[in-house]
DSSP file (Angstrom, degrees, kcal/mol; ACC not computed):
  #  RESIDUE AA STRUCTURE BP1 BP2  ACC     N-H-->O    O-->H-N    N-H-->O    O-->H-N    TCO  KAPPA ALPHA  PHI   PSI    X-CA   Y-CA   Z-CA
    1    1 A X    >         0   0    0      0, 0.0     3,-0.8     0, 0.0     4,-0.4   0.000 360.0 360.0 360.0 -23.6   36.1  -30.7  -87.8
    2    2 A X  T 3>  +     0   0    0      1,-0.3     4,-2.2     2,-0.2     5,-0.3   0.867 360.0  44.7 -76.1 -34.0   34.0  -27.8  -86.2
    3    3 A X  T 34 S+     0   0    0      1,-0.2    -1,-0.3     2,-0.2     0, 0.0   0.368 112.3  48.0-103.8  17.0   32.5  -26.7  -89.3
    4    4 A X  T <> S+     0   0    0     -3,-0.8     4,-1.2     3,-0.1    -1,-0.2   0.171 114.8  48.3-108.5  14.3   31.5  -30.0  -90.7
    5    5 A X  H  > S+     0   0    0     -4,-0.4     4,-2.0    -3,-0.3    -2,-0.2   0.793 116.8  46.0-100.6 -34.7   30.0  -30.8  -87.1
    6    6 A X  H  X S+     0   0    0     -4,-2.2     4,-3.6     2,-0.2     5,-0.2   0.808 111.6  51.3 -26.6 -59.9   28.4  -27.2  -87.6
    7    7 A X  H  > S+     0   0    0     -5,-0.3     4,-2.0     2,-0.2    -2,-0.2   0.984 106.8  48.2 -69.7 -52.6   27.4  -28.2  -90.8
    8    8 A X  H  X>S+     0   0    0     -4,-1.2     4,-2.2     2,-0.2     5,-1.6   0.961 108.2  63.3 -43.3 -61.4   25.6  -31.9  -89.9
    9    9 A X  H  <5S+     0   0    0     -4,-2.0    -1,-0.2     4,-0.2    -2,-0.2   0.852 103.6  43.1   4.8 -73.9   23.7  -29.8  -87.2
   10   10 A X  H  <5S+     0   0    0     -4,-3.6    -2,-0.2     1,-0.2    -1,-0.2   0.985 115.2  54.3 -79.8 -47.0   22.1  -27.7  -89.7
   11   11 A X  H  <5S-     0   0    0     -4,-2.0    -2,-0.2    -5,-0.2    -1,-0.2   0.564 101.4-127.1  -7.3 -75.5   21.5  -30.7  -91.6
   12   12 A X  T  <5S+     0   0    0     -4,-2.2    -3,-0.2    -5,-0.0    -4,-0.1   0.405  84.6  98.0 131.9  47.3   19.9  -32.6  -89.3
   13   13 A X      < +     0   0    0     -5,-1.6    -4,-0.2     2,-0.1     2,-0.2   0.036  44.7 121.0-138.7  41.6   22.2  -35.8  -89.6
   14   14 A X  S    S-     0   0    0     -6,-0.6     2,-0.0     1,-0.2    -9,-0.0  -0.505  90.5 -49.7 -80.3 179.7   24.6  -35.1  -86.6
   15   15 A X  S    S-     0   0    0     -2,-0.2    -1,-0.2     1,-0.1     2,-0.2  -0.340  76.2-113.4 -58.7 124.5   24.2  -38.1  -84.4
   16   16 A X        -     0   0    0     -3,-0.1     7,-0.2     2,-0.1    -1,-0.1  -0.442  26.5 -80.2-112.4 170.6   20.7  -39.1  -83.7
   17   17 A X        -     0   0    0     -2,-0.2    -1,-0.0     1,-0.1     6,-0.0   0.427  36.1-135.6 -10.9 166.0   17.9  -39.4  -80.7
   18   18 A X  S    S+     0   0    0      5,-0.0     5,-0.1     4,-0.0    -1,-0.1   0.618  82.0 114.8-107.9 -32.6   18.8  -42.9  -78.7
   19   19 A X     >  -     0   0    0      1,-0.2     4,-1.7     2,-0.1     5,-0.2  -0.202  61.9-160.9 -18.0 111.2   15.0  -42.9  -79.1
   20   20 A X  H  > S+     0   0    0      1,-0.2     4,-0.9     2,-0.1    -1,-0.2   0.758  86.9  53.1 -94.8 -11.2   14.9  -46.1  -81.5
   21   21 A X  H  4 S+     0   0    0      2,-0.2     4,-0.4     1,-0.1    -1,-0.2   0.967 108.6  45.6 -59.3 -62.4   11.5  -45.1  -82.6
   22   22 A X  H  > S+     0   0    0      1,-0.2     4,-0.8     2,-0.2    -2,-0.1   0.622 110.2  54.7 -65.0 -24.2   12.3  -41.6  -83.6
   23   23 A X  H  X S+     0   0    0     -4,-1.7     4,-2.8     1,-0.2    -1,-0.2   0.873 104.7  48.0 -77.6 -23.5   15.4  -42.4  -85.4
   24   24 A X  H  X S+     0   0    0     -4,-0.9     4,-1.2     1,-0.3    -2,-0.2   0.597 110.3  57.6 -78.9 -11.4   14.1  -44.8  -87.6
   25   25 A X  H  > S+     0   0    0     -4,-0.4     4,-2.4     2,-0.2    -1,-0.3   0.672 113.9  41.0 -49.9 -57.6   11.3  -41.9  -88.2
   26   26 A X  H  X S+     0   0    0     -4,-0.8     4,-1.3     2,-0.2    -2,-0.2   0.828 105.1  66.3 -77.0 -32.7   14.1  -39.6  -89.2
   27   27 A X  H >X S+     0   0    0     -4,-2.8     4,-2.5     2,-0.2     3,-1.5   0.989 104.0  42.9 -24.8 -95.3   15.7  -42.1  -91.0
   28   28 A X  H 3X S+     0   0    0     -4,-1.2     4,-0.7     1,-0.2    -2,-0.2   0.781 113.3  47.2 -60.7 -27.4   13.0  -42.3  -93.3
   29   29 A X  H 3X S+     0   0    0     -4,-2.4     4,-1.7     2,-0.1    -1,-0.2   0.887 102.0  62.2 -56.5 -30.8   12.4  -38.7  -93.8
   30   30 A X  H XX S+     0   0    0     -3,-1.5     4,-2.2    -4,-1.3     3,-0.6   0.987 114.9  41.2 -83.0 -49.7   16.1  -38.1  -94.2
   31   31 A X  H 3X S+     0   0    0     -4,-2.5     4,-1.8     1,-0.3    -1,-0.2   0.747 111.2  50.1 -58.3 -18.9   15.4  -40.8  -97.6
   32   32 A X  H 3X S+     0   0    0     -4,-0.7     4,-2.2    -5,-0.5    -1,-0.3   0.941 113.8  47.3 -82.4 -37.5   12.3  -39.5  -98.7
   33   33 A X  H <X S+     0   0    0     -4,-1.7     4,-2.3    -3,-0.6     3,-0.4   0.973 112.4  49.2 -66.3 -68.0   14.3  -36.0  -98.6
   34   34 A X  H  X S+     0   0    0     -4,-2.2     4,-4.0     1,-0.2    -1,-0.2   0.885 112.8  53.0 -60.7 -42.6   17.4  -37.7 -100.5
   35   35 A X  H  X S+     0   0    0     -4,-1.8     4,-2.6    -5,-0.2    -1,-0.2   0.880 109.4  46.0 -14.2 -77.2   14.6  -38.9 -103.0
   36   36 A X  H  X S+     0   0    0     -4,-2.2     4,-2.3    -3,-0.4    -2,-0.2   0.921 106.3  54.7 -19.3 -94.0   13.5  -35.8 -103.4
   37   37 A X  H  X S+     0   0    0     -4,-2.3     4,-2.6     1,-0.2    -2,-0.2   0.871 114.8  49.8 -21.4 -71.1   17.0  -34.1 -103.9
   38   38 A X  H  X S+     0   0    0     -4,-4.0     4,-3.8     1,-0.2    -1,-0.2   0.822  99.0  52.3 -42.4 -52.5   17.5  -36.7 -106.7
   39   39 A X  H  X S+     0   0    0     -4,-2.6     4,-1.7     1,-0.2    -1,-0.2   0.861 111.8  51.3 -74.7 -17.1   14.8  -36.7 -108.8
   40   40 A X  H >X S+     0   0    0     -4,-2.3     4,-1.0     2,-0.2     3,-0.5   0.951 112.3  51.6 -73.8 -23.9   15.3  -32.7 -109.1
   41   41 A X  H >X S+     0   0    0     -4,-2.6     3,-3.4     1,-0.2     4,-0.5   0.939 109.1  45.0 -32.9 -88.4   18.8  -33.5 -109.9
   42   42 A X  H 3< S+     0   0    0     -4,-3.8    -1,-0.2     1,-0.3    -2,-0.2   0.503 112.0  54.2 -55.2 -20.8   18.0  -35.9 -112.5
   43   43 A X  H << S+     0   0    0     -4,-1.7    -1,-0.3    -3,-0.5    -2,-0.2   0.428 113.6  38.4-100.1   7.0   15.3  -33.6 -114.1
   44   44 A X  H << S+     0   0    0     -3,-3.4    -2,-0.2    -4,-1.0    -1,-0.2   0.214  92.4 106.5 -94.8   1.9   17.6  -30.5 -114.5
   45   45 A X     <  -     0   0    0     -4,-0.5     4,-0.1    -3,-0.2    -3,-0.0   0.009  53.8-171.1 -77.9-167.9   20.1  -32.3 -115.4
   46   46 A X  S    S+     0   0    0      2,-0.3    -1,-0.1     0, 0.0     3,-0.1   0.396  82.2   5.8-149.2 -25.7   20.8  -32.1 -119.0
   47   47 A X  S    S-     0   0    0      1,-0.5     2,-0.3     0, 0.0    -2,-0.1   0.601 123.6 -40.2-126.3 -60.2   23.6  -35.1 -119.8
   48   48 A X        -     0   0    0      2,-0.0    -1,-0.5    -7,-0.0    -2,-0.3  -0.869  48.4-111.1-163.4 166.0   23.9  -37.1 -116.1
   49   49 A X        -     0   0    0     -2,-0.3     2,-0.3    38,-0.2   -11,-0.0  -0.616  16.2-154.3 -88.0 149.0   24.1  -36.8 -112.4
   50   50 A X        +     0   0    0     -2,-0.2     2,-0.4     2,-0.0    -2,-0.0  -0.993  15.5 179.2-159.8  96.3   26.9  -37.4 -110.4
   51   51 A X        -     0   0    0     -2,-0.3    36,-1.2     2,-0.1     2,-0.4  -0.978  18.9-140.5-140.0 146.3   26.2  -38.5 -106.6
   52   52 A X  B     +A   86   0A   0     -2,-0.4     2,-0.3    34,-0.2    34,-0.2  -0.887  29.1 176.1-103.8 149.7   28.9  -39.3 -104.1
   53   53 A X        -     0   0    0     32,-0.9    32,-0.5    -2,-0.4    -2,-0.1  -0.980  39.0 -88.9 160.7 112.8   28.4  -41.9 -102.0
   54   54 A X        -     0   0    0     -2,-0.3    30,-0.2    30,-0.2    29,-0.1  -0.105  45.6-124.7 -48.2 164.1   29.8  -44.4  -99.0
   55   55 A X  S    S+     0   0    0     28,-1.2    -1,-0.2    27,-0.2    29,-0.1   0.863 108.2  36.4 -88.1 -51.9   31.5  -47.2 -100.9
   56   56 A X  S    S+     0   0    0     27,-0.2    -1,-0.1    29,-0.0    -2,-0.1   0.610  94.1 100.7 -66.6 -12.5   28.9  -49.7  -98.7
   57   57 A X  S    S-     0   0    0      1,-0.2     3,-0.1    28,-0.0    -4,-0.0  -0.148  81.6-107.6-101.7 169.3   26.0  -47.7  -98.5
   58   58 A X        -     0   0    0      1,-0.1     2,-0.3     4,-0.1    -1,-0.2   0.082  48.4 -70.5 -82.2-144.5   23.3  -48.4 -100.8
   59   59 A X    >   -     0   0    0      1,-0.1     3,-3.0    -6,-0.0     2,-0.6  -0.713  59.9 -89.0 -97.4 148.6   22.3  -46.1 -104.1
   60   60 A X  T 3  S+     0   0    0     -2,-0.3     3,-0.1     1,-0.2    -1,-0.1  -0.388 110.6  21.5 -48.8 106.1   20.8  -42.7 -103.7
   61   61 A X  T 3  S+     0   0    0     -2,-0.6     2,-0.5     1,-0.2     8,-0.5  -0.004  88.3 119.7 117.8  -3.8   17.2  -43.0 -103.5
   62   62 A X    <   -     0   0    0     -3,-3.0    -1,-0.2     1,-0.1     3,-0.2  -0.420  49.8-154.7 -83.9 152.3   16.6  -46.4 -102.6
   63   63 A X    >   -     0   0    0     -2,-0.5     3,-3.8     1,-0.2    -1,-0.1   0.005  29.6-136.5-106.0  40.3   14.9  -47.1  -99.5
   64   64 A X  T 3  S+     0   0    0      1,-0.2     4,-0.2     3,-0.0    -1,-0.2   0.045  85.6  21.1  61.3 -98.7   16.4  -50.5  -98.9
   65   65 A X  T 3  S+     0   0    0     -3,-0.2    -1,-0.2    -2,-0.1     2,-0.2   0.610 110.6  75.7 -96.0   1.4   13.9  -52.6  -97.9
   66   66 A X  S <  S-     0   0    0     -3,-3.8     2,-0.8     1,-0.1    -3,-0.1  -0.435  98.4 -67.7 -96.4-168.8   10.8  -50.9  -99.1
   67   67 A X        -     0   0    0     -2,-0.2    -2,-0.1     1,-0.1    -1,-0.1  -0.552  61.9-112.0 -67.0  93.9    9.5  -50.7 -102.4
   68   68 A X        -     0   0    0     -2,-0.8     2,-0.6    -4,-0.2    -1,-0.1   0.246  24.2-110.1 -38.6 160.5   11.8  -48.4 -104.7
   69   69 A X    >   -     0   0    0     -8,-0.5     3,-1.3     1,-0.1    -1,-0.1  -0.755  27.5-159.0 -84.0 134.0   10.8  -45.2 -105.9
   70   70 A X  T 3  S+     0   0    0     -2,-0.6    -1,-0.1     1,-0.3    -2,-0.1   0.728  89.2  64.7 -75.7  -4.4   10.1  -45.6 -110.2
   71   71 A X  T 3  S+     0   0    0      2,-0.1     2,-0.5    -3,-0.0    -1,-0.3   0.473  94.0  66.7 -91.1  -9.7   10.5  -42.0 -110.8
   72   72 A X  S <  S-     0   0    0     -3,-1.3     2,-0.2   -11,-0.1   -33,-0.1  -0.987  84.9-135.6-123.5 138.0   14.0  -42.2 -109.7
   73   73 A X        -     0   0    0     -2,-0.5     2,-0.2     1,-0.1    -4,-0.1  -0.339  22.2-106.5-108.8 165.7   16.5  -44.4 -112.1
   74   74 A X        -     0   0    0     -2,-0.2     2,-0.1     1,-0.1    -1,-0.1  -0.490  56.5 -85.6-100.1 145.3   19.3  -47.2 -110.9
   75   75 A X        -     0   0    0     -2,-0.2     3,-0.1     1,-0.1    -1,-0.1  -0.513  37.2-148.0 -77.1 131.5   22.9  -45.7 -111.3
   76   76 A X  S    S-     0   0    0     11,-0.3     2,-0.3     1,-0.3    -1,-0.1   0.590  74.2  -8.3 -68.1 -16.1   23.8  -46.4 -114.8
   77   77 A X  S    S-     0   0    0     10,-0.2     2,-0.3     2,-0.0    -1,-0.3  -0.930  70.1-177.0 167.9 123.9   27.7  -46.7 -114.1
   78   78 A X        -     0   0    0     -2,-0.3     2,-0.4    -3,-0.1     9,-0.3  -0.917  18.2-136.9-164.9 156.6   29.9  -46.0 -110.8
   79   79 A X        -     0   0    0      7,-1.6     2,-0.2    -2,-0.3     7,-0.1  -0.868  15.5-156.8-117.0 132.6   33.3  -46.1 -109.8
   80   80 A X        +     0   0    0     -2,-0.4     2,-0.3     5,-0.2     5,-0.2  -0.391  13.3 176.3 -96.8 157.4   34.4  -47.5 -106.6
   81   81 A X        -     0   0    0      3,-2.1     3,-0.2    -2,-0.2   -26,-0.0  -0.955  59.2 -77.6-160.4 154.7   37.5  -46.6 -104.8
   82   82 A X  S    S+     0   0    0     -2,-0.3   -27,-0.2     1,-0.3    -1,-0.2   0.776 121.6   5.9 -48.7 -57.3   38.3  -48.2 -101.1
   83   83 A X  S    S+     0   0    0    -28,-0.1   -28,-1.2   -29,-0.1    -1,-0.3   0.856 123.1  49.7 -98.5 -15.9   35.7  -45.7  -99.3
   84   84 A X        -     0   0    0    -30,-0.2    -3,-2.1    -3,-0.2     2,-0.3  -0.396  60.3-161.8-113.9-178.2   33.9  -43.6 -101.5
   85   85 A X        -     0   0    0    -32,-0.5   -32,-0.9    -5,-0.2     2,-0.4  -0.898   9.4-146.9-147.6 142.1   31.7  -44.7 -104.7
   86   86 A X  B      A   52   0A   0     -2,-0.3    -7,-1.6   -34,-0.2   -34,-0.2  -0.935 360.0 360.0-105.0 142.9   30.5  -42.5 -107.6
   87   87 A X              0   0    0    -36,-1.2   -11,-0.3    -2,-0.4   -10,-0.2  -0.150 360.0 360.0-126.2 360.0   27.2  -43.4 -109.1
């Protein structure tokens, strides 16, 4: 537990500010960041990407309620299992 509490830390996604402004600021950086992270995935990749993934949460790189990124492609295929998801 110490060293994945360690590990969020460096992260930056240990629990955040009660500030509702600033999370929701961080929020969206931490997706533009995950964005990011993807599309170099998906363009070194050479047969597919792989992304693990809360079973509820949505897919990597969307931003919910904004306007998706096009640069980043829709999970072709994933398998769900009671918590986790692969995309």
């Amino acid at each position: 537990k110490k060293d994945m509490a360690m590990l969020h830390s460096l992260l930056g996604t240990a629990t955040m500010s009660e500030n509702k402004g600033e999370s929701e600021e961080a929020e969206k950086a931490r997706l533009k960041e995950e964005q990011k992270l993807l599309a170099a995935a998906c363009n070194a990749a050479t047969r597919r990407v792989v992304v693990k993934r809360p079973a509820n949460a949505l897919p990597l790189g969307s931003l919910g309620e904004e306007e998706d990124d096009d640069d980043i492609p829709a999970p072709s295929y994933d398998i769900r299992g009671n918590i986790n998801r692969w995309d």
